[in-house]
C-alpha positions as CSV (number, residue, x, y, z in Angstrom):
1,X,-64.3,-27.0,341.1
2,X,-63.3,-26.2,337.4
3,X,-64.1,-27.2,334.4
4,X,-68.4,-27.2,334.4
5,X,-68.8,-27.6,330.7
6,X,-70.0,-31.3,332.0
7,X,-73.0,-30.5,334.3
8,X,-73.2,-32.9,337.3
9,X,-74.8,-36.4,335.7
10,X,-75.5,-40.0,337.6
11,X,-73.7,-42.8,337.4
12,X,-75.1,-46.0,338.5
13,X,-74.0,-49.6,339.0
14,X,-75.9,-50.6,335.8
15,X,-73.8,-47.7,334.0
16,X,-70.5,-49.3,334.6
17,X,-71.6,-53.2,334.0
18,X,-72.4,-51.7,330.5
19,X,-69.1,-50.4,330.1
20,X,-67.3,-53.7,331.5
21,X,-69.3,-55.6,328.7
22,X,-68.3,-52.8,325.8
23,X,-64.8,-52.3,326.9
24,X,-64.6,-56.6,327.7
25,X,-61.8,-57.9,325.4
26,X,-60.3,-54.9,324.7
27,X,-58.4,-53.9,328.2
28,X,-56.5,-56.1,330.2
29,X,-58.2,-57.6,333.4
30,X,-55.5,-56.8,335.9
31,X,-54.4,-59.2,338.6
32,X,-55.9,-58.2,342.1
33,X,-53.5,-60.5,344.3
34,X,-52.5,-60.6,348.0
35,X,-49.6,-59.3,349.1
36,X,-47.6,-61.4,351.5
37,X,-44.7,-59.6,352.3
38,X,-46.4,-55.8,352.8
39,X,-49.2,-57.5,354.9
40,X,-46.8,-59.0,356.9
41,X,-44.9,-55.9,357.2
42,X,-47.6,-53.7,358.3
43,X,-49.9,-55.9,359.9
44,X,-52.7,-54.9,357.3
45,X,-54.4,-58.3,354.6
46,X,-53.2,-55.7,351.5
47,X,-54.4,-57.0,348.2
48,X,-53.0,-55.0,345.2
49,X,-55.1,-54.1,341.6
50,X,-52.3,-53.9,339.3
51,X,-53.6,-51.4,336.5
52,X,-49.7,-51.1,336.1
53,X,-50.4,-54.1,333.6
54,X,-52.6,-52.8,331.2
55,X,-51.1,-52.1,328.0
56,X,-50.5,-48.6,328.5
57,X,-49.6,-49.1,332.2
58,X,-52.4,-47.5,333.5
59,X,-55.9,-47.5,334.3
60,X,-57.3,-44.8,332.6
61,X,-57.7,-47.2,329.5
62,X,-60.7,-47.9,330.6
63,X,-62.1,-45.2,330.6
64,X,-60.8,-43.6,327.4
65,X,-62.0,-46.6,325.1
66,X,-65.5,-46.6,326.6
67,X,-65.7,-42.3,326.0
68,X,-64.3,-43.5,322.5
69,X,-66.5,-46.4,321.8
70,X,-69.6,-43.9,322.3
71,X,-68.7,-41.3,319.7
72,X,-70.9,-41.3,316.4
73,X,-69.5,-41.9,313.2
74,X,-69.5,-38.4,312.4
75,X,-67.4,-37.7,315.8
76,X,-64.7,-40.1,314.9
77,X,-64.0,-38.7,311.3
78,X,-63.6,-34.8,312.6
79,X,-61.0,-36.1,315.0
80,X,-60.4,-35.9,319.4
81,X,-58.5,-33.6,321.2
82,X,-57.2,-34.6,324.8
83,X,-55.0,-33.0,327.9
84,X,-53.4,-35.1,330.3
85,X,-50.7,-35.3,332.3
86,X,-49.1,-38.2,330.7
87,X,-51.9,-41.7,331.2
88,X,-55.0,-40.6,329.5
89,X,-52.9,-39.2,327.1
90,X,-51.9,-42.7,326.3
91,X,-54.7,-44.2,326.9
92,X,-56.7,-42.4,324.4
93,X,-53.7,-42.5,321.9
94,X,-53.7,-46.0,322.2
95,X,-57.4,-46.6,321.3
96,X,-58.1,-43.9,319.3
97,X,-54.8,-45.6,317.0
98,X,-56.6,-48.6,317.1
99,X,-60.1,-47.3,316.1
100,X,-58.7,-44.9,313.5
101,X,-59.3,-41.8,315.1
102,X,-57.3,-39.0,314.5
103,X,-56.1,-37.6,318.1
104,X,-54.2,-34.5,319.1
105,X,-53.4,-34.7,323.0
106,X,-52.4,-31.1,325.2
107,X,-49.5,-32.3,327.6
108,X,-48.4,-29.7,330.6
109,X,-44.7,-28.4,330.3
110,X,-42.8,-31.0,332.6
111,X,-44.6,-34.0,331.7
112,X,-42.1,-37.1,332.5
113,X,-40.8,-37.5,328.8
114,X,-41.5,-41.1,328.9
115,X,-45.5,-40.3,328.8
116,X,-44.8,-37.6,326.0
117,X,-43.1,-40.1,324.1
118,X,-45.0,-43.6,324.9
119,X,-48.7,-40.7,323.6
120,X,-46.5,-40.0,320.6
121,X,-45.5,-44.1,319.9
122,X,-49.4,-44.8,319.9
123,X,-49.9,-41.8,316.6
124,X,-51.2,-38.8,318.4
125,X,-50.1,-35.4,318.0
126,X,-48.5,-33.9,321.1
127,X,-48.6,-30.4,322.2
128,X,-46.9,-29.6,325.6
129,X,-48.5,-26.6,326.4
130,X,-49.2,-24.7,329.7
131,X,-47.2,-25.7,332.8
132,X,-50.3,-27.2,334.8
133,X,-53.1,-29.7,333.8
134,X,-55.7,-26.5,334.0
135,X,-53.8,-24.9,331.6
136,X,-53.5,-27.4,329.2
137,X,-57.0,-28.1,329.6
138,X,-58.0,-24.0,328.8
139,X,-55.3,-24.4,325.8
140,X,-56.9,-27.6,324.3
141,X,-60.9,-26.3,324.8
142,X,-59.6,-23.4,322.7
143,X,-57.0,-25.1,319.8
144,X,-60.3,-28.1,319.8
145,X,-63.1,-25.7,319.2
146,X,-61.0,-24.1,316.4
147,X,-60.7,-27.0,314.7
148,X,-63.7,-28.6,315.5
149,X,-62.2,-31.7,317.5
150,X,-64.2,-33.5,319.6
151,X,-63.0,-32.7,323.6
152,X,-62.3,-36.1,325.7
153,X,-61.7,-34.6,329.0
154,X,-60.1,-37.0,331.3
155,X,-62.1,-37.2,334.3
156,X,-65.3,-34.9,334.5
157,X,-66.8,-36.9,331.7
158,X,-69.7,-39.4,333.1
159,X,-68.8,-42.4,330.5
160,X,-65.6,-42.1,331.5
161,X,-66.3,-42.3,334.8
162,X,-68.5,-45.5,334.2
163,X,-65.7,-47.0,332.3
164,X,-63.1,-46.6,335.2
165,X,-66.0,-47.7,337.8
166,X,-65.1,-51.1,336.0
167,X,-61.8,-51.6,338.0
168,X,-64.0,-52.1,341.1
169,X,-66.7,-54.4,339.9
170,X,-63.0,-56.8,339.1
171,X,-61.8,-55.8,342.6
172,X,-65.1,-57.3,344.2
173,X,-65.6,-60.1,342.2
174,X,-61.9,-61.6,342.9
175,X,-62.3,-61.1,346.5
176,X,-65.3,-60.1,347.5
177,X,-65.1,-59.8,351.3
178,X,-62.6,-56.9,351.2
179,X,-63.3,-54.3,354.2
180,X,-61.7,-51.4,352.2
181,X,-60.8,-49.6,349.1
182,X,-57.6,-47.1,348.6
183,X,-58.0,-45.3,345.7
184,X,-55.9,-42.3,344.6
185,X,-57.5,-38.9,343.6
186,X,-56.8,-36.5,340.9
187,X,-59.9,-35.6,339.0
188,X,-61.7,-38.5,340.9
189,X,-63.1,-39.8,338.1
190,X,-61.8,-43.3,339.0
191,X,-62.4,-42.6,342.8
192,X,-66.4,-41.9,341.9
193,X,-66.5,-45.1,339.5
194,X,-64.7,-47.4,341.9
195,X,-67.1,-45.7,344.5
196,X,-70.3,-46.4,342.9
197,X,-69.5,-50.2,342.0
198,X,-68.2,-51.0,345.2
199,X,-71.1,-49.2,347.7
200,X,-73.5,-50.7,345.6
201,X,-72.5,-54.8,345.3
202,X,-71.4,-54.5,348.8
203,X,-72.7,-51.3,351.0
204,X,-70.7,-51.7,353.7
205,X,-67.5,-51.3,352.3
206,X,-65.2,-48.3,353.0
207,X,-63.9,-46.6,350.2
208,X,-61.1,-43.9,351.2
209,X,-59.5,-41.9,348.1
210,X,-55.9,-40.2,348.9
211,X,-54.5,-37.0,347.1
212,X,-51.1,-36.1,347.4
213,X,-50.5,-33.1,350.4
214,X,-49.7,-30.6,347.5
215,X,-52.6,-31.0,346.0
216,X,-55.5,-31.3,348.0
217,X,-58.5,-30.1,346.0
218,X,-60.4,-32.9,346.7
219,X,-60.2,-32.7,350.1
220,X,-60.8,-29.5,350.2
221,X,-64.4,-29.7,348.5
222,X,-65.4,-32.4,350.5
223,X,-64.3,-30.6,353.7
224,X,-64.7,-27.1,353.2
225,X,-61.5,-26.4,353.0
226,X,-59.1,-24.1,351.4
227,X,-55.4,-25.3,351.3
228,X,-53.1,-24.5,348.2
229,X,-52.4,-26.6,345.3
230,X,-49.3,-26.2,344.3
231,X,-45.7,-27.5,343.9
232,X,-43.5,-30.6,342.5
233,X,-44.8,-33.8,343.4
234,X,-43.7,-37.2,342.5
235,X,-47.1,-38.1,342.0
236,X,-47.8,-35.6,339.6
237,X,-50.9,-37.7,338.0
238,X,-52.5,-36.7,340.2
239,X,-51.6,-33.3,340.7
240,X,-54.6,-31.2,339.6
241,X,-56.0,-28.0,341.3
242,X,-59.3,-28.4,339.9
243,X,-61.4,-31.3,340.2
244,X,-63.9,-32.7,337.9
245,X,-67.8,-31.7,338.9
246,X,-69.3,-34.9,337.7
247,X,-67.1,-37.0,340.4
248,X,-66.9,-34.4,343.3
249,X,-70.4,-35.0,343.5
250,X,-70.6,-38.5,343.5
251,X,-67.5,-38.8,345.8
252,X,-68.9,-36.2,348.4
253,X,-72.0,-38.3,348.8
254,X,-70.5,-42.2,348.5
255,X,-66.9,-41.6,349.9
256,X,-66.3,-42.6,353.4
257,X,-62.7,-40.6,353.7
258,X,-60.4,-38.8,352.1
259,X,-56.6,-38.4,353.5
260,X,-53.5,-36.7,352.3
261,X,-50.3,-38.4,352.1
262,X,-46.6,-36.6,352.0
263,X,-43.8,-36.8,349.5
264,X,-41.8,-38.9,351.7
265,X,-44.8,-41.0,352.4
266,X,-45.6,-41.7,348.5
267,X,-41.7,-42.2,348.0
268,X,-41.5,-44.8,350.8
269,X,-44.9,-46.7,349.3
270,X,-42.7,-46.7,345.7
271,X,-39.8,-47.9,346.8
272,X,-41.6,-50.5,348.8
273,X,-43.6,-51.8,346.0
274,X,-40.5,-51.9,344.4
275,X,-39.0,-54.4,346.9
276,X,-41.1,-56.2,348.4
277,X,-43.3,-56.8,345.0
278,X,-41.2,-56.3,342.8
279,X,-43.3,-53.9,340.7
280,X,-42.8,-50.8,339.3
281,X,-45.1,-48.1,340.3
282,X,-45.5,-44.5,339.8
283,X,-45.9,-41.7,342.7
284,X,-49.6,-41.5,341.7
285,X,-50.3,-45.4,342.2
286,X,-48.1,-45.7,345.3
287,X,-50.6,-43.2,346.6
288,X,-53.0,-45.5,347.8
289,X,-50.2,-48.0,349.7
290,X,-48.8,-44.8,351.1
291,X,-52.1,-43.9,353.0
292,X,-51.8,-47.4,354.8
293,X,-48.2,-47.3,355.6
294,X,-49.1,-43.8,357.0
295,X,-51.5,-44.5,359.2
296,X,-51.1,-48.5,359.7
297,X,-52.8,-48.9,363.2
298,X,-56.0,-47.5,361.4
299,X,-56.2,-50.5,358.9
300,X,-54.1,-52.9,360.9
301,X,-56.4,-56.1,360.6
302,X,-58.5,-55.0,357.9
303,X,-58.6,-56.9,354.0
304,X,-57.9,-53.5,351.8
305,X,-58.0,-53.6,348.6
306,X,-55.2,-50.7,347.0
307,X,-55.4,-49.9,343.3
308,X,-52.0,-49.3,341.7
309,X,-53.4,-46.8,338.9
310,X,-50.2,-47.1,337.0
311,X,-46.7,-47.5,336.1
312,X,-45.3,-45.2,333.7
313,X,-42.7,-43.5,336.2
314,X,-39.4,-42.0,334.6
315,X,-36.4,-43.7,335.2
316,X,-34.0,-40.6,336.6
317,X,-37.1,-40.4,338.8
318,X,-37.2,-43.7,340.0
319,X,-33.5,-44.0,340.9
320,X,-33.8,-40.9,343.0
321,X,-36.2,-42.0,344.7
322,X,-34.3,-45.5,345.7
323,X,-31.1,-43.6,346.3
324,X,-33.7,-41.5,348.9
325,X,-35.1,-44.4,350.2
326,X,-31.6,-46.0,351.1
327,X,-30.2,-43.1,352.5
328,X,-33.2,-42.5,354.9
329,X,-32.6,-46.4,356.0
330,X,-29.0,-45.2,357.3
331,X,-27.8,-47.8,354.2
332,X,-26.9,-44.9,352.0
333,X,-24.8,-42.2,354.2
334,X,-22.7,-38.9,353.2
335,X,-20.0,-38.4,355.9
336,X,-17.9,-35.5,356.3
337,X,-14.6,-35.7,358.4
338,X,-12.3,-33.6,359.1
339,X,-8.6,-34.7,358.5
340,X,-4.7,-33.6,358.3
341,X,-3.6,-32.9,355.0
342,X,-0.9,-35.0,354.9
343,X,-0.2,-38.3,352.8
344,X,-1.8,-41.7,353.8
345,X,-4.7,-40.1,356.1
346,X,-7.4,-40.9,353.2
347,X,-6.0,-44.7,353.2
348,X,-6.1,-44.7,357.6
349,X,-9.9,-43.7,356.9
350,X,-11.1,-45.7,354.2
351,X,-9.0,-48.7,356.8
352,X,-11.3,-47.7,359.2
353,X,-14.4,-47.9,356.8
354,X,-13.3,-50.9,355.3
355,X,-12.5,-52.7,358.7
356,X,-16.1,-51.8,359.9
357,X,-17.6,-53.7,356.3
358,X,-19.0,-50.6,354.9
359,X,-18.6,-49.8,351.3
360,X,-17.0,-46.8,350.3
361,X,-19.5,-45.1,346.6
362,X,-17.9,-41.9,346.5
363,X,-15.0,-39.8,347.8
364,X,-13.7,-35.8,347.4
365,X,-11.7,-33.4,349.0
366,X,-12.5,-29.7,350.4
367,X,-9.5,-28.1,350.7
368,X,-10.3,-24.1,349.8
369,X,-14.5,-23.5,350.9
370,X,-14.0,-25.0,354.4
371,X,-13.0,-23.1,357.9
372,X,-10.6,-25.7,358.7
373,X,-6.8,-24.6,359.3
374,X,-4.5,-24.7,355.9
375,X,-3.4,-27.9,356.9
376,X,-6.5,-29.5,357.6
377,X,-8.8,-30.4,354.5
378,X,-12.5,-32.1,354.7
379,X,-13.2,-35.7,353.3
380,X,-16.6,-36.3,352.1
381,X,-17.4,-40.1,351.8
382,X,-20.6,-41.7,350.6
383,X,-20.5,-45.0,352.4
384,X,-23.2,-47.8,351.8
385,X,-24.1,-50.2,355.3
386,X,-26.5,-52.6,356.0
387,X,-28.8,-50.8,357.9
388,X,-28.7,-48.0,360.9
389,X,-27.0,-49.9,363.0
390,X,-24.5,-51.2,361.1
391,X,-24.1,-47.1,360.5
392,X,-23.7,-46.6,363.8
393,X,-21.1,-48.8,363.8
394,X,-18.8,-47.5,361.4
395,X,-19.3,-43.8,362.9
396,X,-18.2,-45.7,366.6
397,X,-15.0,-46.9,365.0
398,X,-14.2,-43.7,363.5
399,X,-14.5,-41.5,366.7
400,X,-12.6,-43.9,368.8
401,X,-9.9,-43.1,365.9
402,X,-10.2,-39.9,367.1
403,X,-12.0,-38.5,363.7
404,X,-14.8,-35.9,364.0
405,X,-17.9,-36.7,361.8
406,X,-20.8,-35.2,360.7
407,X,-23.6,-37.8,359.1
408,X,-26.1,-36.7,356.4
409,X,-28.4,-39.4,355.5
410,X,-30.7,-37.8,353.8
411,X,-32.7,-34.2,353.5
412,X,-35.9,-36.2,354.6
413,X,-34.2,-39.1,356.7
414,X,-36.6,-39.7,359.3
């Protein structure tokens, strides 16, 4: 655990009903409705916190304008200084715009540009500095204390802890018999908040918080541990290496579980939000859907309540991970067949394609890298079916042509 500038602090239930009524007004109360179509489709009662909606698409709102709403007058007038990956960033910039503070926010090399440039919209000062949220953080301690700028860390901070604890006092009072909580886990400062509200108004409840597979520093300090934290993720708001103090604590004593999901899982939650709800959702908010679809015979029967921490995914992101999605569903397919070179073979194929109702996207020749005889090339279509079967369909009709085909639906088709 990094970071232990905040020394380990309680939060209590009374904590975060005083941060609902300061913050009251001032965030959006997300809808927390029940999802027909995913419960249906995995046999789970899913109801969905959509923190997507709040102004800046995220959660972390919360917790920023309740940190800000406790600085002195003399705090707000030297200025705040902030690293994030991309939502507390905006989150604070939001506020602090709003309250007239003057904020400078640390961002990590890589950000998606869309969070650099929604923090910017809102008045702060970006840095992108470091190429991991520890760095930033190490980079904005020292470039703060210079200046003497008032640190608003993002998670190991027990008023904003409190403030995102409000998310799950909303969650219980809309439906109040749920049987679980999903919530994802960077810092944990929303994990620990969510955690306190929840075991206290209703002790029986299981609360599970899920980290992506990369990163697993939660888990690993509530389990003892030691796996790596590294790499690319797709829910890289919640990629951090060092989580806060002030949470771990209260996670590792309130917590029921926490579970690891994969990249393909966390795509597959994202693209189904995207479908069946029709909502847009970053890797980090699918995270909690993704630990259900996972393990689905776990929860099957179960009301579970899954908070969507936010929305602010980028758009070459989003596609790639739909075109990924549709290939691994065998309706998005890369074939490579191996043809005479000789005029009116490509429009035979593309006959046989057509005939079988698949879509031809894309088409190319390989006529010099290949092992194939001089007068022999290989055609590379990207073909779009229904589903796998339909696939199977089209490959059927093209080997009774007598054409040999290879199939590539995806590098993580399962």
């Amino acid at each position: 655990m990094a970071d232990n500038t905040e020394t380990p602090a309680s939060v209590t239930l009374d904590d975060i009903r005083g941060a609902a009524k300061i913050v009251e007004g001032q965030i959006v109360r997300t809808p927390f409705h029940h999802s027909f179509m995913l419960s249906q489709d995995l046999g789970v009662d899913i109801w969905l916190k959509c923190e997507n909606l709040q102004r800046t698409s995220s959660y972390k709102e919360r917790g920023a304008l309740h940190k800000l709403l406790s600085l002195t007058e003399e705090e707000r007038k030297r200025g705040i200084i902030a690293m994030s990956a991309g939502n507390h960033a905006q989150g604070v910039a939001y506020h602090a715009g709003r309250l007239g503070i003057p904020t400078t926010i640390i961002m990590p090399v890589g950000t998606p540009a869309v969070k650099a440039e929604n923090t910017k919209r809102w008045g702060a000062h970006v840095i992108l500095e470091g190429h991991s949220l520890e760095e930033a953080g190490r980079f904005a301690r020292k470039y703060g204390d210079e200046r003497g700028l008032v640190f608003v860390h993002p998670y190991n901070d027990a008023k904003i802890v409190a403030g995102q604890g409000t998310a799950g006092i909303e969650m219980l009072e809309d439906v109040p018999d749920l049987d679980v909580i999903f919530v994802p886990i960077g810092g944990g400062g929303l994990l620990a908040g969510v955690a306190v509200a929840a075991k206290a108004i209703k002790p029986d409840i299981t609360v599970i918080g899920v980290e992506a597979a990369l990163y697993p520093s939660m888990y690993n300090f509530v389990k003892g541990t030691q796996m790596p934290a590294r790499g690319d993720t797709l829910a890289e708001g919640i990629a951090v290496s060092d989580p806060g103090v002030i949470a771990g604590e209260i996670i590792k004593r309130l917590v029921d579980d926490v579970v690891l999901v994969s990249e393909t899982d966390i795509e597959r939650a994202t693209f189904a939000l995207l479908m069946k709800e029709k909502t847009v959702v970053e890797g980090a908010g699918s995270a909690g859907l993704a630990a259900i679809m996972a393990d689905r015979e776990r929860w099957k029967g179960r009301k579970c309540g899954v908070v969507l921490t936010g929305g602010n995914i980028d758009p070459r992101l989003l596609a790639s991970v739909l075109t990924r999605e549709l290939a691994r569903e065998g309706r998005l397919s890369r074939l490579t067949i191996d043809i005479p070179d000789r005029p009116g073979e490509l429009s035979r194929v593309a006959g046989v394609v057509g005939g079988a109702g698949a879509n031809i996207v894309e088409v190319y020749h390989q006529r010099v890298f290949t092992d194939l005889p001089a007068r022999g090339t290989e055609l590379n279509l990207v073909i779009e079916t229904r589903d796998r079967s339909h696939l199977e369909g089209v490959l059927a009709q093209l080997e009774a042509k007598g054409y040999r085909v290879v199939v590539k639906s995806s590098t993580a088709a399962a």
